[in-house]
C-alpha positions in Angstrom: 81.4 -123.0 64.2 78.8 -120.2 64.8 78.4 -118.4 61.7 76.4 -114.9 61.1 74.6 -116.1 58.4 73.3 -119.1 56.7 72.7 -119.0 53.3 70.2 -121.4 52.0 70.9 -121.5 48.1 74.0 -121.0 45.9 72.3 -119.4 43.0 72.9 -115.7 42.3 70.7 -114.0 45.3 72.8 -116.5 47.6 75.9 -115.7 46.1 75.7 -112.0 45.9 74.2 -111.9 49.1 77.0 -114.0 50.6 79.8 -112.1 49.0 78.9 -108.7 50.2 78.0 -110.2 53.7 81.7 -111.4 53.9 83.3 -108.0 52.6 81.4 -106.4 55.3 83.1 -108.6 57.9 80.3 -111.3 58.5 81.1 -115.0 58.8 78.6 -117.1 56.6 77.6 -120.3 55.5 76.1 -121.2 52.3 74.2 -124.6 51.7 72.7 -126.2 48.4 70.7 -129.4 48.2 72.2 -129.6 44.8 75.7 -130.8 44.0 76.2 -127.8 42.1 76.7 -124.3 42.7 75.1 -121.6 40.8 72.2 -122.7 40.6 69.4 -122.6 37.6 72.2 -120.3 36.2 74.6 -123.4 36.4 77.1 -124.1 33.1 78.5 -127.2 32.9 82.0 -128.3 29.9 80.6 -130.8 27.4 83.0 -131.2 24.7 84.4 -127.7 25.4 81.0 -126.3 25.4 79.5 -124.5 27.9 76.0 -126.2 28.7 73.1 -124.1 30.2 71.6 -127.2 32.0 68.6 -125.3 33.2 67.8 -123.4 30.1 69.3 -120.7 28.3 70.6 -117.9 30.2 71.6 -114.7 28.6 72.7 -111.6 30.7 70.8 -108.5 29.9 70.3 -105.1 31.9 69.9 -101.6 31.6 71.0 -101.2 34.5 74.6 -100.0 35.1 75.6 -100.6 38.7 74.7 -104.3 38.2 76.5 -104.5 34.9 79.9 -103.1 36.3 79.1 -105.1 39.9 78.7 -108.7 37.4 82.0 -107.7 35.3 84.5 -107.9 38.9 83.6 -111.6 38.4 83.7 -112.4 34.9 84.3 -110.7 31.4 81.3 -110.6 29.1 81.6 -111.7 25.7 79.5 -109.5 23.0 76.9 -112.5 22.2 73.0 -111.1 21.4 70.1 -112.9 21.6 68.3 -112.8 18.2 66.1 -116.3 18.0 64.2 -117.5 15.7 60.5 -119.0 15.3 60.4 -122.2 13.2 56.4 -122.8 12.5 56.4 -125.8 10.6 59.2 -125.4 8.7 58.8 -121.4 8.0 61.3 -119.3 9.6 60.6 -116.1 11.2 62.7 -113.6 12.7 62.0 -112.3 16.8 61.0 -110.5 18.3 58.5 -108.9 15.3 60.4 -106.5 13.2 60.6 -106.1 9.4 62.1 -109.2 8.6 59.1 -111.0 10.6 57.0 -108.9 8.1 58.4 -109.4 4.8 58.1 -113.2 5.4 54.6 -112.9 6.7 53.6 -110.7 4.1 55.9 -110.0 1.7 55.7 -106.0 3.2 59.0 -104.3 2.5 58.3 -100.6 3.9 57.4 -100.0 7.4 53.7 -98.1 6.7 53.1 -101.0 4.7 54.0 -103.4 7.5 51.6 -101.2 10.4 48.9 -100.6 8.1 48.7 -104.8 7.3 48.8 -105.3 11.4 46.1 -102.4 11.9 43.6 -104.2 9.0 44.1 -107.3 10.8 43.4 -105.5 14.0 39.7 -104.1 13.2 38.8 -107.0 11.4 39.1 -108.4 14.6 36.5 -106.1 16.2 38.2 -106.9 20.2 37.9 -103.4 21.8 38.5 -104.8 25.6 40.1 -108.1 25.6 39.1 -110.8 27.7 41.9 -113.1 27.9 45.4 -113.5 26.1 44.5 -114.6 22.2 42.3 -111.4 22.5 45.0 -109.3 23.9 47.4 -110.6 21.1 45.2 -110.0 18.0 44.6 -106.6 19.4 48.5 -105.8 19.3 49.6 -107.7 16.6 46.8 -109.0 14.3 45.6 -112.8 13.5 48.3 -113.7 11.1 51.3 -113.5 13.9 49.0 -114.7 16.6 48.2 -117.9 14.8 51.5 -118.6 13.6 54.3 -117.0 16.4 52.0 -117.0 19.6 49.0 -119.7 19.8 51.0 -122.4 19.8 54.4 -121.3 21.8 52.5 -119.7 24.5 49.8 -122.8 25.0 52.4 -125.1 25.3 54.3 -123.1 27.8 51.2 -122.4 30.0 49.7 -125.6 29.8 46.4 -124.5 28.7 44.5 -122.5 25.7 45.3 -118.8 25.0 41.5 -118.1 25.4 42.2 -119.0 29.6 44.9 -117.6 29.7 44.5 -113.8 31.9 45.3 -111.0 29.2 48.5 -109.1 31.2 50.5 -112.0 30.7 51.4 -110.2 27.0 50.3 -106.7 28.0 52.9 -105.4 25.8 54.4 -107.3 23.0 57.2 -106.4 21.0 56.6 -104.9 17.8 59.3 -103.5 15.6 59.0 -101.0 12.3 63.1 -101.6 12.4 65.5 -104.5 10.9 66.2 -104.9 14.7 66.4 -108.3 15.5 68.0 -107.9 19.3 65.3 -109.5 21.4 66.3 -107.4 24.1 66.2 -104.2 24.1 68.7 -103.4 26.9 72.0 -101.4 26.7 74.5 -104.4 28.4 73.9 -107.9 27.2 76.4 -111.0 26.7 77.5 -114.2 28.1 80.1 -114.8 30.7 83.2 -115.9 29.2 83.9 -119.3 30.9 80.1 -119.8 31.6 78.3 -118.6 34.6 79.7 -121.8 37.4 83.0 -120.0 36.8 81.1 -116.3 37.9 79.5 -117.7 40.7 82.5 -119.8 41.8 84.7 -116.1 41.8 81.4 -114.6 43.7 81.8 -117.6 46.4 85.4 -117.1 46.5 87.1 -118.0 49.8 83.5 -118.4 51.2 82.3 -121.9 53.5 80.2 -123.9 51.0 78.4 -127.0 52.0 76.4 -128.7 48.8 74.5 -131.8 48.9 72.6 -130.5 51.5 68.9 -130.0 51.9 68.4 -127.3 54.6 64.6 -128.3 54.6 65.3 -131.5 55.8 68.2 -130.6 58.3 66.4 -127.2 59.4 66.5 -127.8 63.3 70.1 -128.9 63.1 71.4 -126.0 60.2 69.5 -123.4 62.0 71.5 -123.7 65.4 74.5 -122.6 62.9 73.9 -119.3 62.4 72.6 -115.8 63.6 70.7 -115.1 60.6 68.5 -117.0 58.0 69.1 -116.5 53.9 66.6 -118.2 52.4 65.9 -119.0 48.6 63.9 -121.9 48.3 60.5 -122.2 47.3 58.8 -120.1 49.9 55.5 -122.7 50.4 58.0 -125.4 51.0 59.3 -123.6 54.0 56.0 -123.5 55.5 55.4 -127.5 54.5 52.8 -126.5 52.1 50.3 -125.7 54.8 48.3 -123.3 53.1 48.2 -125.2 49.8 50.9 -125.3 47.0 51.7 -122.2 44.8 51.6 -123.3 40.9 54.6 -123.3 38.8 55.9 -124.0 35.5 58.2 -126.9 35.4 60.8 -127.8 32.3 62.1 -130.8 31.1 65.4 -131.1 29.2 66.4 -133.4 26.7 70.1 -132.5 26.3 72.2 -134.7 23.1 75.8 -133.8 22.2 75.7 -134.3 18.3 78.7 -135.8 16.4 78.4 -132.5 13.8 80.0 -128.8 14.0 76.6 -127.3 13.2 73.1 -128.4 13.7 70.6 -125.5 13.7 72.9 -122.2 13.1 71.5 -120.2 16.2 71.4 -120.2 19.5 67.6 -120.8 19.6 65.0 -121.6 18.3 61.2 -121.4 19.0 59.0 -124.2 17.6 56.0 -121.7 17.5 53.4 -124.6 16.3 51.3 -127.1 18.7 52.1 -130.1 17.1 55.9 -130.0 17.9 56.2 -131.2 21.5 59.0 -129.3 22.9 58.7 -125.5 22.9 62.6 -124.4 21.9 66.0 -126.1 20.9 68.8 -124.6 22.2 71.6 -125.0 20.7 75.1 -124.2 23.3 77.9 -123.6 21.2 76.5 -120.4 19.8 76.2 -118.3 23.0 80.1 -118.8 22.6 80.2 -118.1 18.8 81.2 -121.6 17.8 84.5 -121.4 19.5 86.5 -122.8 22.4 88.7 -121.0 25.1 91.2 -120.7 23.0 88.9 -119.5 19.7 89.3 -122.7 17.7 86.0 -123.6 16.1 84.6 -126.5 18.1 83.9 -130.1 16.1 80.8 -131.5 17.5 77.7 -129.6 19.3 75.4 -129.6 21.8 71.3 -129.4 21.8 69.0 -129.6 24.2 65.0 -129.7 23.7 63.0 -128.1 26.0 59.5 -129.3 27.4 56.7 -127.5 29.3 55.2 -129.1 31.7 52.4 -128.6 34.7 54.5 -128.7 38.4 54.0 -130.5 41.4 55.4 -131.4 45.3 58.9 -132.9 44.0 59.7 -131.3 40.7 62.1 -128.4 40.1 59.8 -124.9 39.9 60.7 -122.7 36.9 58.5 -119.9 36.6 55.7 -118.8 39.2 52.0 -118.5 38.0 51.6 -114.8 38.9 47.6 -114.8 38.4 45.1 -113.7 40.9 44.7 -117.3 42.7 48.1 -117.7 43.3 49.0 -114.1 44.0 46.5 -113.8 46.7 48.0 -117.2 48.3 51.3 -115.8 48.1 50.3 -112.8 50.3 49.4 -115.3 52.6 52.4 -117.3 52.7 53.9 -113.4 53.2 52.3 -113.2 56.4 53.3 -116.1 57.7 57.0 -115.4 56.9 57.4 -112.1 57.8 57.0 -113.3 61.4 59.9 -115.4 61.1 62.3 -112.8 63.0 65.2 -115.0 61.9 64.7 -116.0 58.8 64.9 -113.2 55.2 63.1 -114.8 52.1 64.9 -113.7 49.2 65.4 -114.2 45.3 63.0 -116.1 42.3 61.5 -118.6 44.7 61.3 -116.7 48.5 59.5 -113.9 46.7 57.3 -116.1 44.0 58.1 -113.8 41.5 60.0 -114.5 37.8 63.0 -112.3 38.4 65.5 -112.0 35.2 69.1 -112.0 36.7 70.0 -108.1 36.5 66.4 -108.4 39.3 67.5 -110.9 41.3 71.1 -109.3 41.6 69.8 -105.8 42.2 67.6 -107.4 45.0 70.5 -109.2 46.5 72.4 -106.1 46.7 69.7 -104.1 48.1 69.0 -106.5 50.7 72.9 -106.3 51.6 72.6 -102.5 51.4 70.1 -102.4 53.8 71.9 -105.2 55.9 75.0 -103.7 56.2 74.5 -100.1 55.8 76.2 -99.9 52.7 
């Protein structure tokens, strides 16, 4: 069969893209080298639990048209993310807000809290930072840097703060409030049922082929269809000719635990260097403890999370946006936009970290455009 489009990835830009490609008529066929659709967002039952196997995912947006275009496919429980830091031993409350403070410092008014931050600030004496551990003291003084930043972000980069560029925490979040809602967006939950079961109602009715690497069957996949979707790593495309892009990789170490309650929160950030992994999630708690049918669940499930460096064979997590690799993207840009038939799409076509709301609002676009919608 001859099919319009081919669809190479059955994560959320695939499966938007492919759902509004077959409402407009189109014939399409989507292909996954995994065994699983939904990609990085994939949920999987353990013990009743719904298991982020990638990493925590947790739907946020301020942005309406995607919210009420994500609720045809699933209802959204009310879950928000409020995680805390654990720095050996010592809780803290994210993102900074009062509570952060008043452990800290022992602050209790808000003045009290901004005028300990600005002390810390000129003591510092940075007036145009150089790198990131400048850029943090400058926002938020050396007492949170050296406690909730250093060691979480060097960790998750791989490398020290001091060579790390400063845009990467350009802003950080800093709250005179008792607001402990890390995000600070107007629609935010967790599919009830777990975000396979979204995707699945997405893909619904639509020609699904997984198991199958298009990179290594491109001659043969190609002949299928009109048109090219493609959400793969974009240098892999092009056989990393011009070089690899970098990426962040992650490593999971996922236990179900033979107890109803092991850290109390969904996650939790191991702020300090000497800790290995860089966050235990905790699944049960996206869902409030409970099953489908809101009976509190008897065992849990953790997972540990790792940083690592990427290369040629691992699964790439989040693109190194600095200058080296954002000037080798362009290049791999060049190259692509000459393929007539192929459109690079989503988190990996596009080498850019995308939160979901993004990569939905870019899959519909692209459809928009598409099919003159």
């Amino acid at each position: 069969m001859k099919y319009d489009y081919l669809i190479v990835g059955a994560g959320l830009f695939g499966a938007v893209f492919a759902h509004e490609a077959v409402k407009a008529g189109k014939t399409v066929l989507v292909v996954d080298k995994r065994p699983h659709i939904a990609g990085n967002v994939y949920t999987e039952d353990v013990e009743g639990i719904h298991v982020h196997k990638y990493g925590a995912h947790i739907f946020h947006t301020n942005n309406r048209t995607v919210w009420n275009y994500v609720n045809q496919f699933a209802e959204f429980n009310r879950f928000t993310n409020s995680p805390v830091a654990n720095y050996h031993g010592e809780l803290y409350s994210l993102p900074f807000n009062m509570y952060t403070f008043n452990k800290m410092w022992g602050v209790v008014t808000p003045d009290e809290a901004a005028a300990k931050i600005e002390g810390q600030r000129k003591a510092a004496g940075i007036t145009n930072p150089k790198n990131l551990e400048e850029q943090a003291i400058s926002l938020v003084g050396t007492d949170i840097y050296e406690k909730l930043i250093k060691g979480y972000t060097e960790k998750q980069w791989g490398r020290p703060c001091t060579e790390l560029p400063a845009f990467i925490i350009k802003r950080l979040p800093v709250r005179l409030t008792f607001d402990n809602n890390y995000f600070n967006a107007l629609y935010q939950g967790i599919p009830v049922g777990g975000y396979t079961n979204m995707v699945a109602n997405m893909l619904k009715g639509i020609a699904v082929k997984l198991n199958c690497d298009y990179l290594e069957n491109k001659e043969e996949l190609d002949k299928l269809a009109d048109k090219v979707v493609y959400t793969g790593p974009i240098d892999a495309y092009f056989n990393y000719n011009l070089g690899p892009l970098e990426y962040r990789s992650v490593r999971f170490e996922t236990e179900v635990l033979d107890k109803p309650n092991f850290q109390g929160n969904a996650a939790v950030n191991y702020t300090d260097r000497e800790t290995p992994w860089t966050r235990i999630i905790e699944h049960k708690w996206f869902e409030f403890g409970k099953d489908a049918n809101g009976n509190d669940l008897p065992k849990t499930v953790i997972s540990r999370e790792y940083s690592s460096e990427w290369k040629v064979g691992d699964e790439p997590y989040y693109p190194v946006n600095d200058e080296k690799n954002s000037k080798l993207y362009k290049e791999y840009k060049a190259l692509a936009d000459k393929e007539y038939k192929v459109i690079f799409g989503g988190r990996l076509g596009e080498y850019r970290y995308y939160d979901m709301d993004a990569v939905i609002d870019s899959a519909l676009k692209l459809a928009g455009k598409r099919f003159e919608i």
